[in-house]
TIFI-398950 format. One line per field, with one value per atom (N, C-alpha, C): atom name; x, y, z. Coordinates in pm, whole numbers, plus 50000, padded with zeros to 5 digits. Atoms other than C-alpha are relative to their C-alpha. Layout:
<sites>
a = c(CA  ...)
u = c(X  ...)
v = c(Y  ...)
w = c(Z  ...)
</sites>
This chain:
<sites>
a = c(N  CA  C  N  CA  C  N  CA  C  N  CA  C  N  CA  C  N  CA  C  N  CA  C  N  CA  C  N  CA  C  N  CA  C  N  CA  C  N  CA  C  N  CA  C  N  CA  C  N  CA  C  N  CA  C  N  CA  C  N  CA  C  N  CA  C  N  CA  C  N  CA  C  N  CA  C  N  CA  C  N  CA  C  N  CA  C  N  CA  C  N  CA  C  N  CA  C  N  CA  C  N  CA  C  N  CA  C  N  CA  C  N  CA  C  N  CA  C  N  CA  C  N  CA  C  N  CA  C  N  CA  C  N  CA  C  N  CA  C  N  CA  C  N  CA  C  N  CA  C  N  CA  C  N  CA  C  N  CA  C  N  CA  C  N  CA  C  N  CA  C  N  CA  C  N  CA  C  N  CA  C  N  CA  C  N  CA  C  N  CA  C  N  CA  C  N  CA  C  N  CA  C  N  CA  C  N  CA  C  N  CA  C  N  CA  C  N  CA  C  N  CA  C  N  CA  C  N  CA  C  N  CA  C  N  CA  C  N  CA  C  N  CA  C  N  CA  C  N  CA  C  N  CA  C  N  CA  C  N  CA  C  N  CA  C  N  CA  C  N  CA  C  N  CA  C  N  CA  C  N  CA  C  N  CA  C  N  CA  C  N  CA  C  N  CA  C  N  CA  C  N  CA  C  N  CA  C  N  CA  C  N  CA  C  N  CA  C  N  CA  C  N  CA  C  N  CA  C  N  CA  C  N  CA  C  N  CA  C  N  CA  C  N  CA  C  N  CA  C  N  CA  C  N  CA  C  N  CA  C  N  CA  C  N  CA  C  N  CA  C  N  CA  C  N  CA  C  N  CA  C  N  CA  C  N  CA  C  N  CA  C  N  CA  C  N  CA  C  N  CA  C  N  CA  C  N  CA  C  N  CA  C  N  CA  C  N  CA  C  N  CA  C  N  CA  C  N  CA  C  N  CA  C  N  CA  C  N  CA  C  N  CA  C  N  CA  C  N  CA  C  N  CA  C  N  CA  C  N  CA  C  N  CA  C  N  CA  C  N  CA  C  N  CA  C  N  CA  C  N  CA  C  N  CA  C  N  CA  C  N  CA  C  N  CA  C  N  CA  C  N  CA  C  N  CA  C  N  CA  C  N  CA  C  N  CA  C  N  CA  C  N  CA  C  N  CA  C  N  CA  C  N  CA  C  N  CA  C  N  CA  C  N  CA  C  N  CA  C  N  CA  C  N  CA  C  N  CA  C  N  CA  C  N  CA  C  N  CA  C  N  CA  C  N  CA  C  N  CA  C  N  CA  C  N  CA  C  N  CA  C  N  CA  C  N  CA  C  N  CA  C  N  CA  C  N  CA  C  N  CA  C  N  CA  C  N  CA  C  N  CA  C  N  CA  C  N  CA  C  N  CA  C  N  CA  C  N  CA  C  N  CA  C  N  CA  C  N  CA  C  N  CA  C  N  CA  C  N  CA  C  N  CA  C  N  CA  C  N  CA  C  N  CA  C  N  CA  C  N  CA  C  N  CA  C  N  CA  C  N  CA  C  N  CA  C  N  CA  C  N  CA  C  N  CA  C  N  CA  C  N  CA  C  N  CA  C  N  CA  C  N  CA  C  N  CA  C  N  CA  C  N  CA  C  N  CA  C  N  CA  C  N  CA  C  N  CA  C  N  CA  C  N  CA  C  N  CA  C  N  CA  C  N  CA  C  N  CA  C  N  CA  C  N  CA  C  N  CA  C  N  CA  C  N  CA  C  N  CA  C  N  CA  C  N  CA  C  N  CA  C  N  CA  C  N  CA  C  N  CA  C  N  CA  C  N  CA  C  N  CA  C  N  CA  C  N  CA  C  N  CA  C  N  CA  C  N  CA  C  N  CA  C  N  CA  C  N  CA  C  N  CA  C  N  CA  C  N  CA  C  N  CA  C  N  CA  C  N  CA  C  N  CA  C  N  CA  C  N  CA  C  N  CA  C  N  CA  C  N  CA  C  N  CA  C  N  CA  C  N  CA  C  N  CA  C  N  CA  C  N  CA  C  N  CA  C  N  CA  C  N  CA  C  N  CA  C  N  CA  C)
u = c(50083  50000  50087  49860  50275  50053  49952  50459  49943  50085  50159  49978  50056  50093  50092  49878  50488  50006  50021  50450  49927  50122  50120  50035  49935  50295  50124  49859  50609  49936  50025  50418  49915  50077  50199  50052  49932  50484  50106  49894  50694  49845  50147  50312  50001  49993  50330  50079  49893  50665  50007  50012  50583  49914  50117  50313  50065  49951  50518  50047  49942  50659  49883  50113  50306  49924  50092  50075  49921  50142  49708  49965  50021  49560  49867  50138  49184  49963  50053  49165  49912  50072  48889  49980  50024  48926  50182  49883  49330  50057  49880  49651  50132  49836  49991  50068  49902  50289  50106  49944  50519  50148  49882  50839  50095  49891  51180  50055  49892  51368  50085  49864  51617  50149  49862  51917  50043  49987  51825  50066  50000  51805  50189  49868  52126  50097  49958  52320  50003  49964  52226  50057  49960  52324  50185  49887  52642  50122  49930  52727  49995  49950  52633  50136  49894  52873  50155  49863  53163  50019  49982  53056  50043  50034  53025  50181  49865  53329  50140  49878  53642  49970  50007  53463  50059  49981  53472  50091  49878  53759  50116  49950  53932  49941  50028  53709  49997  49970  53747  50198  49871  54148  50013  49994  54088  49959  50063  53901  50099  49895  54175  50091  49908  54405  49953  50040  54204  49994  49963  54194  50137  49801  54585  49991  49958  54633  49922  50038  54375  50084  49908  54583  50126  49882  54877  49997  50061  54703  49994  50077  54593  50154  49817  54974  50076  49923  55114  49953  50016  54866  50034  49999  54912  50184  49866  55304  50033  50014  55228  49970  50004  55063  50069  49946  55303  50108  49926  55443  49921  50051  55187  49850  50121  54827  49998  49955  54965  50022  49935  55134  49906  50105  54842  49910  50146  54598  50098  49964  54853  50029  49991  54906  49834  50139  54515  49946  50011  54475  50093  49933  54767  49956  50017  54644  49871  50166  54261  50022  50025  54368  50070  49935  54621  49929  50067  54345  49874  50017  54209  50017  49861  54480  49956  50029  54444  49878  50140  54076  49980  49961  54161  50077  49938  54405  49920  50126  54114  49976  50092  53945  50060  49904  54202  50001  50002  54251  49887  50100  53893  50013  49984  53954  50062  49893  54240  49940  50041  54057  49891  50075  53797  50046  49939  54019  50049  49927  54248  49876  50130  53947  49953  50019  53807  50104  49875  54152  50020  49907  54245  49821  50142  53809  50043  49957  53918  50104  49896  54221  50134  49912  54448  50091  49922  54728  50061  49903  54953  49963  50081  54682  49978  50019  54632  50155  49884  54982  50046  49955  55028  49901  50046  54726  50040  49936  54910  50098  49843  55203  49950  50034  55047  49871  50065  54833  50089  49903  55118  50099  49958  55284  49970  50057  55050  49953  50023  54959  50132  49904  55307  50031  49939  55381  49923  50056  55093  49937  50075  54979  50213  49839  55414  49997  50011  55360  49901  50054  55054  50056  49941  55277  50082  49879  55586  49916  50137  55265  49998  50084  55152  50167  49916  55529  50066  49916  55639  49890  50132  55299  49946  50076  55207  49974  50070  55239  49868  50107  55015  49895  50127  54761  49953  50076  54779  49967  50031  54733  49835  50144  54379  49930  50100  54264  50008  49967  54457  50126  49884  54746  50046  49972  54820  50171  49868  55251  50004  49972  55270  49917  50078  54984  50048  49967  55121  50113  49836  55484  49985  50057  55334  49968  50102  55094  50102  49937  55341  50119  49922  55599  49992  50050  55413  49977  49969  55371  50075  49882  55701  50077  49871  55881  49853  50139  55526  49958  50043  55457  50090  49944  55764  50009  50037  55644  49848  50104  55310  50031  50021  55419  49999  50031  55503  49849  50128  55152  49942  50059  55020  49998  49961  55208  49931  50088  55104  49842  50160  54719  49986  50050  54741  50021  49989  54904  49908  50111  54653  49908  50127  54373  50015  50005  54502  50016  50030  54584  49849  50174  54219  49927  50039  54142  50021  49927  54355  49938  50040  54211  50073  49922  54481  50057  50012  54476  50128  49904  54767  50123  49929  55028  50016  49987  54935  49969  50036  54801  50126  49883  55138  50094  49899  55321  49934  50090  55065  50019  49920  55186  50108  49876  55521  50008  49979  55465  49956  50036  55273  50099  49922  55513  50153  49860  55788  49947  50029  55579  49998  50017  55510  50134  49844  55876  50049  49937  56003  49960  50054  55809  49983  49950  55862  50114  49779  56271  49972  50019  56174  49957  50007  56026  50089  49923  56272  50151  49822  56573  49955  49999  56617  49944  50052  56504  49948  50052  56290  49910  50032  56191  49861  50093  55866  49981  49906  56035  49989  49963  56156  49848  50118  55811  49927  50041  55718  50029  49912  56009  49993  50043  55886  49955  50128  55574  50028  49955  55758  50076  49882  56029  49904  50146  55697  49960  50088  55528  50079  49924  55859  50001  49945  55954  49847  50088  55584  49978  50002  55553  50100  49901  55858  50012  49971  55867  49836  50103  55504  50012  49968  55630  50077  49944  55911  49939  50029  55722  49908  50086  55460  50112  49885  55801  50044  49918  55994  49906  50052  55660  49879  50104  55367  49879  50077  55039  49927  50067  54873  49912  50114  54562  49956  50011  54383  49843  50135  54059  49962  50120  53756  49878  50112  53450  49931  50147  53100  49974  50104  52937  49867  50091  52599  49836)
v = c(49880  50000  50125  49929  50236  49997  49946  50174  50011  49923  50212  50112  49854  50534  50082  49915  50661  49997  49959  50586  50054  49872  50747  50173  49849  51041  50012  49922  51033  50049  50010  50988  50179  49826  51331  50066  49892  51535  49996  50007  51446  50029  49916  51527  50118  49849  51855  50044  49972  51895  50028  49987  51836  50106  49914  52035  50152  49912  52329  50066  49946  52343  50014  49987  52329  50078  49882  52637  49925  50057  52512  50135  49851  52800  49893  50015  52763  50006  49995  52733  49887  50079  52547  49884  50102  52295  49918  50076  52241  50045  49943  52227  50055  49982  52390  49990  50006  52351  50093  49883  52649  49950  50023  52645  50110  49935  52743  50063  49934  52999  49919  50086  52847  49986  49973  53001  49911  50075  52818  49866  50139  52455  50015  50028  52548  50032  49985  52681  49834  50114  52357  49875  50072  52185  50002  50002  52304  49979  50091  52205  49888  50142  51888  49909  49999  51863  49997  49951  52042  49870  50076  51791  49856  50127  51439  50006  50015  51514  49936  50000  51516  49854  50085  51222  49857  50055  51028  49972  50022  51082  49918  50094  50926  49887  50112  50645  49902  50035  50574  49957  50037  50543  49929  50088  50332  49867  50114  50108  49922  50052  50057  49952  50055  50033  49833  50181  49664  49932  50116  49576  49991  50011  49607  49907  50108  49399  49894  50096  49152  49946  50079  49119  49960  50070  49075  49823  50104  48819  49879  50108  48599  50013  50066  48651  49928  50055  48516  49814  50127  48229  49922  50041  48169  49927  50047  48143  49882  50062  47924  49853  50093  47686  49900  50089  47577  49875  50084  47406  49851  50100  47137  50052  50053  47078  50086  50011  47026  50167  49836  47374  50100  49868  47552  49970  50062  47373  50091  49951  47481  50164  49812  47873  50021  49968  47848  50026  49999  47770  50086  49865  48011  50079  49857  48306  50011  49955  48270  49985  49987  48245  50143  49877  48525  50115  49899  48739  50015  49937  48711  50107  49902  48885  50092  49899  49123  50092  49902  49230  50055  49923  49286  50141  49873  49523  50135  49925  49672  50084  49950  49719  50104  49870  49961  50066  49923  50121  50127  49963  50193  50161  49966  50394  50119  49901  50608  50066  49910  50732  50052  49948  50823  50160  49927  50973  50141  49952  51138  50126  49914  51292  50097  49929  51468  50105  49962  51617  50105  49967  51687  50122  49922  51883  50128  49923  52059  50096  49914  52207  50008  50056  52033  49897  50023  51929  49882  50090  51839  49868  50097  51628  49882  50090  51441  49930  50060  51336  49944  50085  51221  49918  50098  51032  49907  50121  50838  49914  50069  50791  49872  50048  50680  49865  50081  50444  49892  50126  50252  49958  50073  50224  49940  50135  50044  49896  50141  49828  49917  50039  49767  49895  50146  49547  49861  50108  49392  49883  50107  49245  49946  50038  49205  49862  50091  48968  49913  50071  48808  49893  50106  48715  49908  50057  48592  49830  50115  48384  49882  50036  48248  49952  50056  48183  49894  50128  47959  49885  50097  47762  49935  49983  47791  49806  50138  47361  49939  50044  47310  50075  49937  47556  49925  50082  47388  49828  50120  47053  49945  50017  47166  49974  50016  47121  49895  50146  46850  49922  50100  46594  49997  50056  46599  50037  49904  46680  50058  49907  46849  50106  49861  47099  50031  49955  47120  50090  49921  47190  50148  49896  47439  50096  49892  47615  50067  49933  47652  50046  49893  47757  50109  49887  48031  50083  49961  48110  50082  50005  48083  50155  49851  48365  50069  49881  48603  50013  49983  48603  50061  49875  48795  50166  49818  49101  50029  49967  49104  50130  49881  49420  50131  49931  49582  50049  49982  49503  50075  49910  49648  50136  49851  49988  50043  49946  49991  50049  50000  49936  50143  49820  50236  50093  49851  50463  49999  50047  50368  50057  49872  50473  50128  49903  50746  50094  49930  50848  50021  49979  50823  50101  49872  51070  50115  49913  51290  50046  50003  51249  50002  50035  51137  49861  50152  50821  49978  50036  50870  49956  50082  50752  49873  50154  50463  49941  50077  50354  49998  50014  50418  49918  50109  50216  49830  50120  49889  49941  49998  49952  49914  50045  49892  49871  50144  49573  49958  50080  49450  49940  49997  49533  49907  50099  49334  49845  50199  49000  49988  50052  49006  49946  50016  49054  49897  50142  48838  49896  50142  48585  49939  49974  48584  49871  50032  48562  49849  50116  48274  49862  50162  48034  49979  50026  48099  49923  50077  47943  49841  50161  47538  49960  50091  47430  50048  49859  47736  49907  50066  47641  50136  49978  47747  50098  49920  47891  50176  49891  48141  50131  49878  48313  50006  49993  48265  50165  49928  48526  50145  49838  48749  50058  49942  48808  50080  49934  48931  50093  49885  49148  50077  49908  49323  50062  49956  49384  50112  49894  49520  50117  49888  49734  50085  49896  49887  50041  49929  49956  50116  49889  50118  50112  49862  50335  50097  49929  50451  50065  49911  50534  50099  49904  50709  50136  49855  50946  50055  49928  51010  50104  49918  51120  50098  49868  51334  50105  50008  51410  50013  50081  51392  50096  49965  51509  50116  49886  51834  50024  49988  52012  50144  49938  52291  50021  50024  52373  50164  49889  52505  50004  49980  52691  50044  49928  52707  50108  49866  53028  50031  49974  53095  49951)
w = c(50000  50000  50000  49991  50107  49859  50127  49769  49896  50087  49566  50010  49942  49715  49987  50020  49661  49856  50096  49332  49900  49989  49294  49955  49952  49438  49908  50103  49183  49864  50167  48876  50022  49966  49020  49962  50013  49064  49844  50143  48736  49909  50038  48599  49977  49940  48779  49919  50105  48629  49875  50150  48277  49981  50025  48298  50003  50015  48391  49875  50188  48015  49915  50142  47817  50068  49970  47821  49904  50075  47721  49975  50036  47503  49938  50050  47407  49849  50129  47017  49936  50095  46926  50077  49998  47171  49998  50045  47063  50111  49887  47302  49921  50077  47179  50108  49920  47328  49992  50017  47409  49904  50050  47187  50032  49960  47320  49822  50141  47067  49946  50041  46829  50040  49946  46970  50138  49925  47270  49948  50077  47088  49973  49986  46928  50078  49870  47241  50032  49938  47399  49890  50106  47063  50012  50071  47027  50135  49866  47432  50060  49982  47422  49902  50095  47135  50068  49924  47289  50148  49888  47625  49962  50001  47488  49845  50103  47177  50115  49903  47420  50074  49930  47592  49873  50159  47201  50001  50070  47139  50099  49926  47436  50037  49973  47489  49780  50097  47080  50017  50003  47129  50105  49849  47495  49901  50105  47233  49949  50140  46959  50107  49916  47269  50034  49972  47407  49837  50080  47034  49956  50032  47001  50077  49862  47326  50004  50053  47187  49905  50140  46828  50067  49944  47082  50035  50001  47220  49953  50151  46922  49969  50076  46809  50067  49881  47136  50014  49976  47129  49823  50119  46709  50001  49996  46793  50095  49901  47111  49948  50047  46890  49899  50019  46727  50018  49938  46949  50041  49973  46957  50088  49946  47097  50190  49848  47467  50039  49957  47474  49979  50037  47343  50106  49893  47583  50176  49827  47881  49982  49927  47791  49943  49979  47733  50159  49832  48100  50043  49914  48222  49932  50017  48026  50052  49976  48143  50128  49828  48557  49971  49982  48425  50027  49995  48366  50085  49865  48689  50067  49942  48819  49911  50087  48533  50044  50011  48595  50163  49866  48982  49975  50101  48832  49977  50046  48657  50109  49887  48964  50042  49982  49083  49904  50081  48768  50006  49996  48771  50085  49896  49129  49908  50058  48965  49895  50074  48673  50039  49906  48907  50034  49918  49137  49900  50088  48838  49962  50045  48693  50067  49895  48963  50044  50015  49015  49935  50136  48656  49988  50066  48607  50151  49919  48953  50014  49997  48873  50056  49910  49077  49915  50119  48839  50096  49963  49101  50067  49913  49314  49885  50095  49029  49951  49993  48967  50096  49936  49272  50047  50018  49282  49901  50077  49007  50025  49924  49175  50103  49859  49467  49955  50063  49251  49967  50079  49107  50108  49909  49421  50048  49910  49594  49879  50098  49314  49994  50047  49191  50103  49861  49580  49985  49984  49580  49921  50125  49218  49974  49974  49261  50084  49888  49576  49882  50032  49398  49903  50081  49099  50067  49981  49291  50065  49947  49473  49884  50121  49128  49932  50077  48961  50149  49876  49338  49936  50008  49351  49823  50197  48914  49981  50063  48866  50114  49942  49187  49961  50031  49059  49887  50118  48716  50048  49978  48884  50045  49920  49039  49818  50095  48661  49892  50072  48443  50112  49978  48535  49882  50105  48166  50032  49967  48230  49889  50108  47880  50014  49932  47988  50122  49919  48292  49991  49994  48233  49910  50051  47952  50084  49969  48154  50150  49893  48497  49965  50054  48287  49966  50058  48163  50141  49885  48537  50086  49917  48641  49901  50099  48340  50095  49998  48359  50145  49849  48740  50085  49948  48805  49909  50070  48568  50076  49962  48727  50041  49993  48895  49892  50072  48593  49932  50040  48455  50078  49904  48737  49990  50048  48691  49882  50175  48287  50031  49980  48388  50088  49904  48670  49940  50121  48382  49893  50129  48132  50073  49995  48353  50049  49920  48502  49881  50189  48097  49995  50024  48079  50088  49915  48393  49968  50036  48224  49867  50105  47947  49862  50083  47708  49977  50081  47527  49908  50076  47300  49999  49919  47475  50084  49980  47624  49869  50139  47289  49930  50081  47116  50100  49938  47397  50006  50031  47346  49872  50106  46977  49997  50003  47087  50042  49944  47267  49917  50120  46966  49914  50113  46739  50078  49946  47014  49992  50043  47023  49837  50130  46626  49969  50075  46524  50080  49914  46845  49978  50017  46774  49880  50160  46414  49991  50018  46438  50110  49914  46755  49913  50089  46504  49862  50097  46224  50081  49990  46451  49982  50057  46369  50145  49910  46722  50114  49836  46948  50085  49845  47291  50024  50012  47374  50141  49931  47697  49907  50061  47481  49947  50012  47373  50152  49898  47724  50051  49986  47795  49896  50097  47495  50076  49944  47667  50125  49936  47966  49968  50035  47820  49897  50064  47576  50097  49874  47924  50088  49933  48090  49943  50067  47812  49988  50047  47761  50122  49879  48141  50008  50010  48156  49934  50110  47828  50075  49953  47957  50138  49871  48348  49951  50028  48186  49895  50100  47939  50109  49891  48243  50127  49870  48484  49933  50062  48246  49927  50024  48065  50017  49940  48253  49922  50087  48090  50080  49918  48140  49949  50046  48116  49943  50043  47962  50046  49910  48144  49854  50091  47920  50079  49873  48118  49858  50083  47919  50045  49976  47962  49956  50033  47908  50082)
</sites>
C-alpha cells in the first residue's frame, strides 16, 4: 500500500513537472505547446557537442588500445601453437587464471581514473599526479607479491585442473617467466587509467603499439631458429610487458600530461 501510494505520488509530481513546460491555450478545443527559441536549441546543441566530443575521442582510442592487446594476444597464442596441441591447451589455462589477476588490476585502475578525473576537472594538476604515483605504488607490491605467489605455487595451481605433464609443464611455465612482471603490469594498467582521467589516450596507445610490434617481430625471428623452445616466447611476453611499462612510466616522469581547462558560459 505504502509503495503504491509513493509511486502514485512520483508519477503526480513528474506530471506537475511536465506540465510546467506546456501552456494550454483555448483554440477550438486544441493544446499547443510552448516552443523554446532556436538560439536556445542550438546553444544547447552546440554544448552537448563540445561535452560528449572530448569524451569520444578518448574512449574511441581506449578502444583501439584493448583491440591492440587483443591482436597481441591471438599473436602470442598463434606462435604458442606451434608448438603442439599440449602447449596451446597449457598457455590456454595460464592466460585465462592470468586474467584474473588482470581484471583485479582493473578494479584499481577503475579507482584512479575516478580519482584522476576529479583532480584533473578541479584544477588540481599536482593532486592528480600524485594520485598516480600513489596508485602505482601500491599496486606495483601487491599484484608484485601476487605474481611471485603464482610463479612459486604455478604447477600446483595447474594441477587443480589436468594431470596431463605436457599441459602442465606448459601452463606453469608460463607462470614461472610472467609472474615475476606482474608488477610491471600492474604499473602499465594504473598509467593507462590514470591516461584516461587525464584524458589522454595517446600515449598509452602508442606504447601497446610497441609491445605488439615486440611480440610480432620476436616471435617471428623465435620460430625461424632450427630448434625454438617454447620457453623462449614465454620470455617474449615478459620482456613486451617490461619494456611497455617502463617506456610509459618514463614518458609520464619526464613528461607527465597536462591540462587545459575550458569553462561554458551561458
Amino acid at each position: 500500500m505504502g509503495t503504491g501510494s509513493q509511486i502514485w505520488n512520483n508519477w503526480c509530481s513528474n506530471r506537475d513537472a511536465g506540465l510546467l513546460h506546456v501552456r494550454r491555450h483555448r483554440n477550438g478545443g486544441a493544446f499547443t505547446v510552448r516552443q523554446k527559441h532556436r538560439s536556445s536549441h542550438a546553444f544547447r546543441s552546440s554544448t552537448a557537442t563540445a561535452t560528449f566530443l572530448p569524451h569520444l575521442k578518448v574512449a574511441s582510442l581506449s578502444s583501439v588500445q584493448i583491440l591492440v592487446t587483443s591482436i597481441a594476444l591471438i599473436a602470442i597464442t598463434a606462435f604458442v601453437a606451434r608448438f603442439g596441441v599440449e602447449a596451446l591447451a597449457g598457455y590456454g589455462l595460464a592466460s585465462r587464471l592470468e586474467l584474473l589477476i588482470y581484471s583485479l588490476v582493473l578494479a584499481l585502475g577503475v579507482g584512479t581514473t575516478t580519482m584522476v578525473g576529479i583532480c584533473v576537472g578541479a584544477g588540481l594538476v599536482e593532486r592528480a599526479r600524485r594520485v598516480t604515483l600513489v596508485s602505482c605504488v601500491l599496486a606495483a607490491p601487491i599484484f608484485g607479491t601476487a605474481g611471485l605467489a603464482v610463479a612459486v605455487s604455478g604447477r600446483w595451481i595447474v594441477e587443480q585442473f589436468t594431470h596431463v605433464e605436457e599441459v602442465v609443464l606448459a601452463a606453469s611455465g608460463y607462470f614461472y617467466v610472467t609472474g615475476f612482471v606482474y608488477s610491471f603490469m600492474a604499473v602499465s594498467v594504473m598509467l593507462f587509467s590514470a591516461y584516461q582521467g587525464w584524458g589522454r589516450a595517446t600515449v598509452p596507445l602508442s606504447t601497446s603499439l610497441l609491445r605488439v610490434a615486440v611480440v610480432l617481430l620476436g616471435g617471428w625471428v623465435i620460430l625461424q631458429w632450427p630448434d625454438p623452445q617454447l620457453y623462449w616466447l614465454y620470455y617474449l611476453v615478459a620482456v613486451s610487458i617490461i619494456l611497455s611499462a617502463s617506456t610509459l612510466a618514463i614518458i609520464f616522469a619526464f613528461r607527465p600530461p597536462s591540462t587545459t581547462r575550458k569553462v561554458l558560459s551561458g
